[in-house]
ZADO-1210 file (C-alpha; in nm, 4 decimals, padded with zeros to 6 digits):
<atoms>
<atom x="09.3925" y="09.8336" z="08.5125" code="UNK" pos="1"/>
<atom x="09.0670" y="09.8447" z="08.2575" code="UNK" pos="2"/>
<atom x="09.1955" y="09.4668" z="08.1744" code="UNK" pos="3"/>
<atom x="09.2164" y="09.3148" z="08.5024" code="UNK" pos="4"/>
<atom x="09.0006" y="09.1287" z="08.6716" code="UNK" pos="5"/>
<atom x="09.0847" y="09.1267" z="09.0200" code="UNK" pos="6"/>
<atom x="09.2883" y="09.3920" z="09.2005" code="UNK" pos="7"/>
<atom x="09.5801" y="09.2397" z="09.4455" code="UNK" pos="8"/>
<atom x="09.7609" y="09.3708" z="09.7635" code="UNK" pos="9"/>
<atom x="09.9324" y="09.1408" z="09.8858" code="UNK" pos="10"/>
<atom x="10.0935" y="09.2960" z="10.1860" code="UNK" pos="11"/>
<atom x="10.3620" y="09.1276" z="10.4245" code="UNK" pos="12"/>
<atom x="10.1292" y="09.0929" z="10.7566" code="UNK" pos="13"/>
<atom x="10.3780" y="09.2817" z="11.0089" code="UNK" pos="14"/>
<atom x="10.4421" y="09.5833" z="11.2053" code="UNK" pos="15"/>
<atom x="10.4784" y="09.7896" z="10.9373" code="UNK" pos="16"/>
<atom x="10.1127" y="09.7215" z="10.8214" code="UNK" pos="17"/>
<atom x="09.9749" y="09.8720" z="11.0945" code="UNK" pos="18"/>
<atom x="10.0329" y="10.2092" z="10.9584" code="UNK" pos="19"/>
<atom x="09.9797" y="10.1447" z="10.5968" code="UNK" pos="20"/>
<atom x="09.6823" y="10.3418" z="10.4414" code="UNK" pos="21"/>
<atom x="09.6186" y="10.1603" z="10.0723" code="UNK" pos="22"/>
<atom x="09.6220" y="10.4094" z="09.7516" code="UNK" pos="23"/>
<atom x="09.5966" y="10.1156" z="09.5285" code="UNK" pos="24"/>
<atom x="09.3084" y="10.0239" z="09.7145" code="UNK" pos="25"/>
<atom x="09.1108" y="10.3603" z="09.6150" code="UNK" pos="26"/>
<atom x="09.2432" y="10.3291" z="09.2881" code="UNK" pos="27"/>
<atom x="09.0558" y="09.9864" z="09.2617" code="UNK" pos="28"/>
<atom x="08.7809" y="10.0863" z="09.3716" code="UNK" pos="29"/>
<atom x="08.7960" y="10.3979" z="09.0924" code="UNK" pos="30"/>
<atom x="08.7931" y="10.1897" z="08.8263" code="UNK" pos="31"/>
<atom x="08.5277" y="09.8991" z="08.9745" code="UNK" pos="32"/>
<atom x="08.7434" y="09.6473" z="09.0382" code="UNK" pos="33"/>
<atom x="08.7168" y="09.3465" z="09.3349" code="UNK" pos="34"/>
<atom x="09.0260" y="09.3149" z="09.5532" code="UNK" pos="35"/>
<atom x="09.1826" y="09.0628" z="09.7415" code="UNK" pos="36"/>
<atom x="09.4345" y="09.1896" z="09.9647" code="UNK" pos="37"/>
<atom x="09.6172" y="09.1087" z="10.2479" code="UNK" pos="38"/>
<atom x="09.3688" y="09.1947" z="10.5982" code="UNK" pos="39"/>
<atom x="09.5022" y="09.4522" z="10.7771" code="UNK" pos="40"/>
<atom x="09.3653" y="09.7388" z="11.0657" code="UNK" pos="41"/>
<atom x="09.3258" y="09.9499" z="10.8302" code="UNK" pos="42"/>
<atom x="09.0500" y="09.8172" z="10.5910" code="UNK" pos="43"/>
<atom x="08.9041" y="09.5438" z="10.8350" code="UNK" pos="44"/>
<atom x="08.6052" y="09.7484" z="10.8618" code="UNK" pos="45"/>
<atom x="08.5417" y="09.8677" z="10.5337" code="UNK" pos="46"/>
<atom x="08.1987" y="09.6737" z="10.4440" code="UNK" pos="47"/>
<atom x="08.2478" y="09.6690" z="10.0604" code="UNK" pos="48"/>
<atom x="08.1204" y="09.2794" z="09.9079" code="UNK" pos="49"/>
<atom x="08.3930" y="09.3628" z="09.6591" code="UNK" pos="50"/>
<atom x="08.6756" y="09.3518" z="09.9191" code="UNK" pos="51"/>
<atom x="08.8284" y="09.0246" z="10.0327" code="UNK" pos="52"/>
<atom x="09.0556" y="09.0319" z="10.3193" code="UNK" pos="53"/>
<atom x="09.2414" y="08.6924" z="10.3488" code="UNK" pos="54"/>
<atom x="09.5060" y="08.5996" z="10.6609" code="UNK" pos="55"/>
<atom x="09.6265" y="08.3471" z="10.5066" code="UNK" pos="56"/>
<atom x="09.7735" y="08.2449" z="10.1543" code="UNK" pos="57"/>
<atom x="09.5209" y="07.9567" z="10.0667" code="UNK" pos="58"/>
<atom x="09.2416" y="08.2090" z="10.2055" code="UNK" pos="59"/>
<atom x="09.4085" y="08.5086" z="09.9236" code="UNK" pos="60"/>
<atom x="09.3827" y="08.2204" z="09.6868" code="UNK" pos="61"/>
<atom x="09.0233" y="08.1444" z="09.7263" code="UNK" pos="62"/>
<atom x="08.9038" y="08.5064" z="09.7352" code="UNK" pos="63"/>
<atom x="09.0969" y="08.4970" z="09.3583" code="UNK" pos="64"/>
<atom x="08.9386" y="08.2649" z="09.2520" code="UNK" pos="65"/>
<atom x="08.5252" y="08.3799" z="09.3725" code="UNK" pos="66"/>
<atom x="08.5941" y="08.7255" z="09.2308" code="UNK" pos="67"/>
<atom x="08.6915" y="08.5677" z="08.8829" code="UNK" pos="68"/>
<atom x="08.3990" y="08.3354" z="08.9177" code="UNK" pos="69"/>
<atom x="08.1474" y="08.6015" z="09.0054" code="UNK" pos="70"/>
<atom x="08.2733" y="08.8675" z="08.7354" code="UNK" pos="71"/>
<atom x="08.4170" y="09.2180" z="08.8255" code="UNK" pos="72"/>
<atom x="08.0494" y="09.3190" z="08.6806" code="UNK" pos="73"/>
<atom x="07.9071" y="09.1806" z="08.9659" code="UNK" pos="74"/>
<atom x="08.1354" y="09.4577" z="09.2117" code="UNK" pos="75"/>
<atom x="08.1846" y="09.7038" z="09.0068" code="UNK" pos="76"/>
<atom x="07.8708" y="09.9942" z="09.0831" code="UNK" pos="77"/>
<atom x="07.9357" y="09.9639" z="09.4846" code="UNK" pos="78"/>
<atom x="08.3182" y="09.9831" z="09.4326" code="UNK" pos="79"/>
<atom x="08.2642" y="10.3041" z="09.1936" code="UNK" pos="80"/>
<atom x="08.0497" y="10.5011" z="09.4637" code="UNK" pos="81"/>
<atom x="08.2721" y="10.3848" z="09.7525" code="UNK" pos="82"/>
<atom x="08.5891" y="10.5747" z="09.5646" code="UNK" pos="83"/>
<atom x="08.3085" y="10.8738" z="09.4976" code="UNK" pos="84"/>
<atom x="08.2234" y="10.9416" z="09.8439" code="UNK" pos="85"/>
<atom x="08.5936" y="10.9155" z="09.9184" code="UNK" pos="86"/>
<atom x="08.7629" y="11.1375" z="09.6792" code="UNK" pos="87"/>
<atom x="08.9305" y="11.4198" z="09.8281" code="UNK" pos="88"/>
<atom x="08.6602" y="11.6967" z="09.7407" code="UNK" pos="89"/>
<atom x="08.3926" y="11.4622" z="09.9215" code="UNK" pos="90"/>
<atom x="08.5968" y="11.4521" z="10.2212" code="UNK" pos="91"/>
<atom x="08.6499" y="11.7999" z="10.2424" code="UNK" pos="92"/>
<atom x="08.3057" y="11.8585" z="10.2249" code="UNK" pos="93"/>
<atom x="08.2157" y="11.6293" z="10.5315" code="UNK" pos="94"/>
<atom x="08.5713" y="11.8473" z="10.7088" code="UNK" pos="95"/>
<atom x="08.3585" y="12.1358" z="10.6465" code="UNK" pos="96"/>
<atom x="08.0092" y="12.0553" z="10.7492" code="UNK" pos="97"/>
<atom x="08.1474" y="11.8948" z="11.0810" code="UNK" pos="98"/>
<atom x="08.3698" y="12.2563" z="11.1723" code="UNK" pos="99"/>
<atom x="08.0313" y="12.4369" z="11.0393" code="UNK" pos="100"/>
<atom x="08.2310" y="12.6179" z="10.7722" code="UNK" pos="101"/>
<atom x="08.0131" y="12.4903" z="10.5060" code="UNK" pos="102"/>
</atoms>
């Protein structure tokens, strides 16, 4: 993953999407690299500028090509803190301070 560029999912739009949550997308993220995946419930309203959700092949296409134009530089702090505030011991910590057990 270090030598990528651009991360891909492209998932099959159908009803087995609707319950998909994305590893690979967090995994991404991790390591600072734009995505273009397939738009689904799921990640519609994540507001990350290195996520591009296309619903249709020329649109996945496109998306391919901005990241590469723009760099994975450009992405790559936002995409690092969005995996930080969603790693399992940050989310516990929100769990916590919502139940007041923190």
């Amino acid at each position: 993953m270090d030598n990528a560029d651009v991360g891909l999912i492209p998932f099959l739009r159908d009803d087995l999407l609707k319950g998909v949550s994305s590893i690979k997308l967090y995994e991404y993220c991790s390591r600072g690299l734009p995505i273009a995946a397939s738009f689904w419930g799921e990640i519609e309203n994540m507001q990350l500028s290195g996520l591009h959700l296309a619903k249709a092949k020329e649109e996945f296409e496109l998306y391919i090509i901005r990241i590469l134009e723009l760099g994975k530089s450009h992405f790559e702090k936002e995409l690092i803190s969005f995996a930080n505030k969603n790693m399992w011991e940050e989310r516990i910590k929100v769990i916590l301070h919502k139940v007041n057990l923190n």
